[in-house]
N, C-alpha and C positions, 0 to 999 in steps of 0.2 A: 216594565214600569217607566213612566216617562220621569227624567230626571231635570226637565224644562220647565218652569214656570211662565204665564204669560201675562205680562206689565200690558194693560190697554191705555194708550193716551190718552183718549178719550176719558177717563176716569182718574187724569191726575191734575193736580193744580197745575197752571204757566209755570211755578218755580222748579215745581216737580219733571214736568216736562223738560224743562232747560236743563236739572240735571241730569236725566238719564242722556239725552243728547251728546252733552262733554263728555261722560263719562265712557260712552259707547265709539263714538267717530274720536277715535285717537290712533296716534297723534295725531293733533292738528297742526298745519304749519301757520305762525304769527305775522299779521302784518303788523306795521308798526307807521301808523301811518301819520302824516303830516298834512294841514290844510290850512287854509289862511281866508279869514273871512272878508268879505270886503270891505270892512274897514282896516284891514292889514294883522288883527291880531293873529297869530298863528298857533294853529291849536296840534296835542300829538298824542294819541291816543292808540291803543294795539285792541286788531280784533282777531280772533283767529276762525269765525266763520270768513275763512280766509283760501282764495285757492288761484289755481289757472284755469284757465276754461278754455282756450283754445290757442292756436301756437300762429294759426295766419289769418288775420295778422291777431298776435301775441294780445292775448285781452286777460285781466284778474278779475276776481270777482272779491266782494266784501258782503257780508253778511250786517248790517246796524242794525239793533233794536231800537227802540224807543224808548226814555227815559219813564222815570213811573206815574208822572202825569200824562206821558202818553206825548207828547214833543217829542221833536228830531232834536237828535242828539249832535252836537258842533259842530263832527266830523263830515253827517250827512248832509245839513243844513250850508255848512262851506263848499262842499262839493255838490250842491247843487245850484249854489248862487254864482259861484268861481267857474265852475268844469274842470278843475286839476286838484291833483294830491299826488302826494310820491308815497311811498309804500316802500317798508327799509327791511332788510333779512335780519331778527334778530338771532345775535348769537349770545353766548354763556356769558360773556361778561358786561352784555347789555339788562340779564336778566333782573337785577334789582330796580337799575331806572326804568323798563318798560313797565314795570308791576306798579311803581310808583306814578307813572303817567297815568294810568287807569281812573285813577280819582277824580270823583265828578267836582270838577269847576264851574263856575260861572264862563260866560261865553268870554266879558271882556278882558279873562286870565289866560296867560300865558302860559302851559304847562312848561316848555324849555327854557323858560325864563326863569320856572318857578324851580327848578332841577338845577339850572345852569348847565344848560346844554348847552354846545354851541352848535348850530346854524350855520352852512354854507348855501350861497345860490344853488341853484337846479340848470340844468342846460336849456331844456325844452319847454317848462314850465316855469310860471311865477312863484311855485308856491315853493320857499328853501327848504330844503333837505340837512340831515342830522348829519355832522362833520364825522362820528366815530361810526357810524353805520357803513360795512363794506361793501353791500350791496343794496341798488339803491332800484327803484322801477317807477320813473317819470308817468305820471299818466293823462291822459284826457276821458272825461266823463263821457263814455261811448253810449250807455242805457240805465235808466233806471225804472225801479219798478217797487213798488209796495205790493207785499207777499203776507199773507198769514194773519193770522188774528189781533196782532198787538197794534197797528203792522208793523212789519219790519220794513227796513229799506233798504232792497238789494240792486247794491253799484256793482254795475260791469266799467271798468276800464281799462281804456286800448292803451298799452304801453308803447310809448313815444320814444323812450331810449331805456338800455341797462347800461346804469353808471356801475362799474366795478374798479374795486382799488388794484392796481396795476400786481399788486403780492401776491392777487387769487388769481393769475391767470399762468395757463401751463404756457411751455414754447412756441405749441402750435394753436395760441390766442385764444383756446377754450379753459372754460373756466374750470381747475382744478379742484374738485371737490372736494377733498382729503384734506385742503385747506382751512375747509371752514369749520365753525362750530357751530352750527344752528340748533336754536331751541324749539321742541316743539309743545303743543297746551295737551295737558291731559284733563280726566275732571276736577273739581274743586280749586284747588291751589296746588295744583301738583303741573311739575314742569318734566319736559323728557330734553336730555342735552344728545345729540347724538354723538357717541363715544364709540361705538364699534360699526362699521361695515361692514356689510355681508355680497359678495359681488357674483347674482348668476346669471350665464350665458342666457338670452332669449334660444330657443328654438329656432333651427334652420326652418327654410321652408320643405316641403314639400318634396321629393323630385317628381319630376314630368315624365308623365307615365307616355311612353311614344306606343301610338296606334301599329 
C-alpha cells in the first residue's frame, strides 16, 4: 500500500503553492537585507528565498516576490536602480526585529528608522549596513532575471567583501562557526535557531588503483 499522497501544483492556489514551498525547503537560511533608494531612503527587509550560488567569484542569490498589486517590492526596485544591497546573517537575537522588518511599508519609510536600528557605512558599497548584524555580505547587482508566474525577481549578487566582527573569527582568521547563532525560516511563522551541531567527516577519495 502506498503510504504517499501526491500534492499537484498545478491544482493549488499561489498561496497554496508558497505554502507547501516553506514548508518543504527547510531550513532556509535569511537574508536580511539592506537597500537605499535613490533618493537615500534606506529600506531593510529579510528574504529567505535566500542562498549561495557559487564560491568564484562568491555570488548570493535572493528570491523577491511581487507585492499583490503585482509591483516590485522596495528591496528589488533599489536594487535595481542602485546595484548594491548588503545582505546581514541573522541570528537568535535579531529574531524579533527581522520579523518586524517584514511589514509592508510605503517606499518613502524607513524600516531602521522606524525599529531604531542603528546603521553603520558599508566598505564597498553605498548602501549602510546594520551595526548589531555580525556578518555582513557587501554586494553588487551581478544578474537579474524575472522567473515564474507572479513574476518573481531573482537577484544574483557578487559579494564584494565579508564584513565579520573580529569575535567570530578563530586564530587561524576563518571564521569560527560554533560562534554564531544563526536562525533559520521554517514554514508559516515558525523559525529554526541552530542549537546543536552535528560534524561528519566527508569521505576520502578513492585510492588509485596501479595498473
Amino acid at each position: 500500500m502506498d503510504r504517499y499522497v501526491t500534492i499537484d501544483p498545478d491544482a493549488l492556489r499561489p498561496s497554496q503553492k508558497y505554502a507547501w514551498m516553506i514548508a518543504v525547503v527547510v531550513p532556509r537560511p535569511i537574508g536580511w537585507v539592506t537597500t537605499r533608494s535613490p533618493g537615500g531612503v534606506v529600506n531593510l527587509a529579510p528574504f529567505s528565498f535566500f542562498n549561495g550560488v557559487t564560491s568564484h567569484p562568491p555570488i548570493v542569490s535572493l528570491g523577491i516576490g511581487r507585492r499583490r498589486d503585482g509591483t516590485r517590492k522596495d528591496t528589488a526596485r533599489n536594487i535595481l536602480d542602485t546595484g548594491e544591497f548588503v545582505a546581514h546573517l541573522v541570528e537568535h537575537e535579531h529574531l524579533e526585529a527581522m520579523v518586524a522588518s517584514s511589514a509592508e511599508l510605503p517606499p518613502e519609510a524607513s524600516e531602521p528608522e522606524q525599529l531604531g536600528l542603528e546603521l553603520v557605512s558599508s566598505e564597498r558599497v553605498g548602501v549602510p549596513a546594520l551595526a548589531a548584524a555580525r556578518v555582513r555580505l557587501e554586494c553588487r547587482l551581478e544578474r537579474h532575471i524575472e522567473i515564474g508566474d507572479g513574476p518573481s525577481d531573482f537577484i544574483l549578487g557578487r559579494v564584494l567583501a565579508f564584513r565579520v566582527r573580529s569575535d567570530l573569527l578563530a586564530p587561524d582568521g576563518s571564521l569560527d562557526q560554533a560562534r554564531l547563532a544563526p536562525m533559520g525560516r521554517l514554514g508559516g511563522a515558525l523559525y529554526a535557531p541552530v542549537e546543536r551541531r552535528v560534524e561528519v567527516a566527508r569521505p576520502g577519495l578513492p585510492r588509485r588503483l596501479e595498473p
